[in-house]
C-alpha positions as CSV (number, residue, x, y, z in Angstrom):
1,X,92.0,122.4,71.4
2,X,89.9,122.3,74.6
3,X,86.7,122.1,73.0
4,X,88.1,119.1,70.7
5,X,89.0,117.0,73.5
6,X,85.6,117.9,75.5
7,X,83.7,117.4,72.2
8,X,85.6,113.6,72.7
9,X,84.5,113.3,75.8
10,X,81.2,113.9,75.1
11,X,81.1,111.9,72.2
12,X,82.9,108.7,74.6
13,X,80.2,109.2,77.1
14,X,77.1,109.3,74.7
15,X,78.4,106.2,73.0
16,X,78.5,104.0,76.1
17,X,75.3,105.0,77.3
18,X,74.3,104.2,73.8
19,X,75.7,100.9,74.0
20,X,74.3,100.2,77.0
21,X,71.1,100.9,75.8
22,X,71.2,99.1,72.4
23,X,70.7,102.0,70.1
24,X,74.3,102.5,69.1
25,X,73.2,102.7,65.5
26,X,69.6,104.9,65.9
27,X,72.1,107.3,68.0
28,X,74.8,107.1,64.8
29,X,72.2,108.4,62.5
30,X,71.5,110.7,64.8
31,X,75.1,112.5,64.8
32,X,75.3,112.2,61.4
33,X,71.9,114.0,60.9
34,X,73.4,116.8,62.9
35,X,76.7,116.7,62.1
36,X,75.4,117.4,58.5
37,X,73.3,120.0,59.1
38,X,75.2,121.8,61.3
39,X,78.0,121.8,58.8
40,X,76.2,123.1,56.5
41,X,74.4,125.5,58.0
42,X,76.7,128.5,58.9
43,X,73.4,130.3,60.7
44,X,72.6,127.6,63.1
45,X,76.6,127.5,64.3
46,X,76.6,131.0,64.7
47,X,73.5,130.6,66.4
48,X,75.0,127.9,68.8
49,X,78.4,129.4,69.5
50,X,76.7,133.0,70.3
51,X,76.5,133.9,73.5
52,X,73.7,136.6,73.0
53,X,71.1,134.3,72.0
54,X,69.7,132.6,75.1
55,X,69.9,128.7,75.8
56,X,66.2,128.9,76.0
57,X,65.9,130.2,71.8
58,X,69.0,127.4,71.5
59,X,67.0,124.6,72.6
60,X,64.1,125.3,71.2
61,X,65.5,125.6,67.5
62,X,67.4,122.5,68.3
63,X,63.9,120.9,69.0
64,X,62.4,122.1,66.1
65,X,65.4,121.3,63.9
66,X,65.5,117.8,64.8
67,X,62.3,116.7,66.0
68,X,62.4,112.8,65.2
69,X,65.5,111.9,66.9
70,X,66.0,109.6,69.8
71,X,65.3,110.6,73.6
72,X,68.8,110.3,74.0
73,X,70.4,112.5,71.1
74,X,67.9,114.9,72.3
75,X,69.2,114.2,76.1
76,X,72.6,115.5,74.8
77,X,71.1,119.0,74.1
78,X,70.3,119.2,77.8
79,X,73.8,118.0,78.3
80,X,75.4,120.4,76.4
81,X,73.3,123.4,77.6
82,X,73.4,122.8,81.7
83,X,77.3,122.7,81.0
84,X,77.6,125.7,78.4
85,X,79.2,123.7,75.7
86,X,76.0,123.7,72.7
87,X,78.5,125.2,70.6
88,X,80.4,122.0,70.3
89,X,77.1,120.3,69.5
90,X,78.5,119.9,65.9
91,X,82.0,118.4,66.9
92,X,80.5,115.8,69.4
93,X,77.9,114.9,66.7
94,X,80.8,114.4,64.2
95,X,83.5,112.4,67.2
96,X,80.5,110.0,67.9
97,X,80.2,109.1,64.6
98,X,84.2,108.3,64.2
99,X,84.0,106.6,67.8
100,X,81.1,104.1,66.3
101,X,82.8,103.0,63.1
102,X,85.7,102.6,64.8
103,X,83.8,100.4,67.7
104,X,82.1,98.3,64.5
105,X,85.6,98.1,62.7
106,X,84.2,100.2,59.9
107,X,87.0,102.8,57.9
108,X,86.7,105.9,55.6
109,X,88.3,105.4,52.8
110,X,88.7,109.0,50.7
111,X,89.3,108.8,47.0
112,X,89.9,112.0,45.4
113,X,89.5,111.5,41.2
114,X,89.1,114.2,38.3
115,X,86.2,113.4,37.4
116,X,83.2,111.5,39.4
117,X,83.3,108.0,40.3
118,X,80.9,106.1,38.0
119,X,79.2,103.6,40.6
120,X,81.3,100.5,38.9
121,X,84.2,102.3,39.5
122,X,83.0,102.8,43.3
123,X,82.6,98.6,43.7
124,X,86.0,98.0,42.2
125,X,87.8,100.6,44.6
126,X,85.7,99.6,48.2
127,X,86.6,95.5,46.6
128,X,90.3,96.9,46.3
129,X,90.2,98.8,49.9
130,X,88.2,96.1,52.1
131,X,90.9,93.8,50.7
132,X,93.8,95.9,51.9
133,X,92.3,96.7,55.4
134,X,89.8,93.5,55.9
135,X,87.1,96.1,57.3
136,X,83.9,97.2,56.4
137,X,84.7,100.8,54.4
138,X,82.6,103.8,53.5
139,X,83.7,105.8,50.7
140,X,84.0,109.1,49.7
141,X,84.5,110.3,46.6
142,X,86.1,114.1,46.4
143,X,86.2,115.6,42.4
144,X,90.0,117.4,42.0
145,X,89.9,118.5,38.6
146,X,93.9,119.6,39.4
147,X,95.1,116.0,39.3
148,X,94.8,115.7,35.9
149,X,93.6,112.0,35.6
150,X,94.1,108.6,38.0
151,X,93.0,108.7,41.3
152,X,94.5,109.5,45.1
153,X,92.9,107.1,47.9
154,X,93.8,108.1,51.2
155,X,92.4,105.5,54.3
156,X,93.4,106.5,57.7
157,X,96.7,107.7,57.7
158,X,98.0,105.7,54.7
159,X,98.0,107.8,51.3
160,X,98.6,106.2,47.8
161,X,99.1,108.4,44.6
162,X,98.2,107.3,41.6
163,X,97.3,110.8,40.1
164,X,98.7,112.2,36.8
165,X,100.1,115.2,38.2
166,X,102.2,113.0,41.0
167,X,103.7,111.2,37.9
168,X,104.3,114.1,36.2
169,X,106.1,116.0,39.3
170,X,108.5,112.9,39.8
171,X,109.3,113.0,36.2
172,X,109.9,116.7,36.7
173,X,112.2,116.4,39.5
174,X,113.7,113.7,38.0
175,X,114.7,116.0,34.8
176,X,116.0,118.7,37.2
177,X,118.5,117.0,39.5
178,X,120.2,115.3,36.2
């Protein structure tokens, strides 16, 4: 819980002095970039949460890693070094990027289907969502072959069920309390 709320912090900070500077959006692709691939690379976060290896080796992998990023997402390894928190690189990296779509009034919109999206599909649902919310929305498409058929699109903290097997357990439950 403590590291969440200091990655937050981080992420806050980072985003103002990115504002300030003007490169809100060079600094988003940034996090994303290594949000990404320190998701999916289970070496490098063992690597950055270890406390064997030395900040030294941490820095300079991060360097190599990510060589074409701004002075300032690179300013953050520094950061997160001097105050022994690198191993929250990831979660900073991945609050920045919530913190900016937020700032530019931009939503993620997951839609979990059974089989993948075709991209016509894709136009029709982000038409449907930017309708409902009036804001700019990335989508993401999740394949849940257990659903059957229809769809389930989830945007912030609203949920709508339009899946197969939803209709099917109502009709269940239905049939059971009669």
């Amino acid at each position: 819980m403590a590291g969440t709320r200091a990655a937050i912090r981080y992420a806050k900070a980072i985003l103002r002095l990115a504002n300030e500077k003007n490169s809100a959006v060079i600094i988003n692709e940034d996090m994303k970039l290594i949000a990404k691939t320190i998701s999916e690379n289970n070496d490098l976060l063992t690597m950055l949460r270890s406390a064997v290896v030395k900040t030294e080796l941490k820095k300079a992998v991060l360097t190599e890693i990510f060589p074409e990023i701004n002075e300032l997402s690179s300013g953050l390894f520094d950061v997160l070094i001097s105050n022994k928190r690198i191993a929250i690189l990831g979660d900073v990296a991945a609050n920045y990027n919530d913190l900016h779509d937020q700032s530019v009034g931009k939503e993620k919109a997951t839609v979990t289907t059974a089989v993948p999206m075709t991209s016509e599909l894709e136009l029709k649902v982000l038409a449907k969502v930017k309708e409902l919310t009036n804001k700019a929305v990335e989508l993401e498409n999740i394949v849940d072959e257990s659903i059957l058929g229809g769809f389930i699109l989830r945007i912030g903290d609203k949920q709508y069920n339009a899946s197969i097997s939803n209709q099917l357990n109502k009709l269940k439950r239905e049939f059971t309390l009669n």
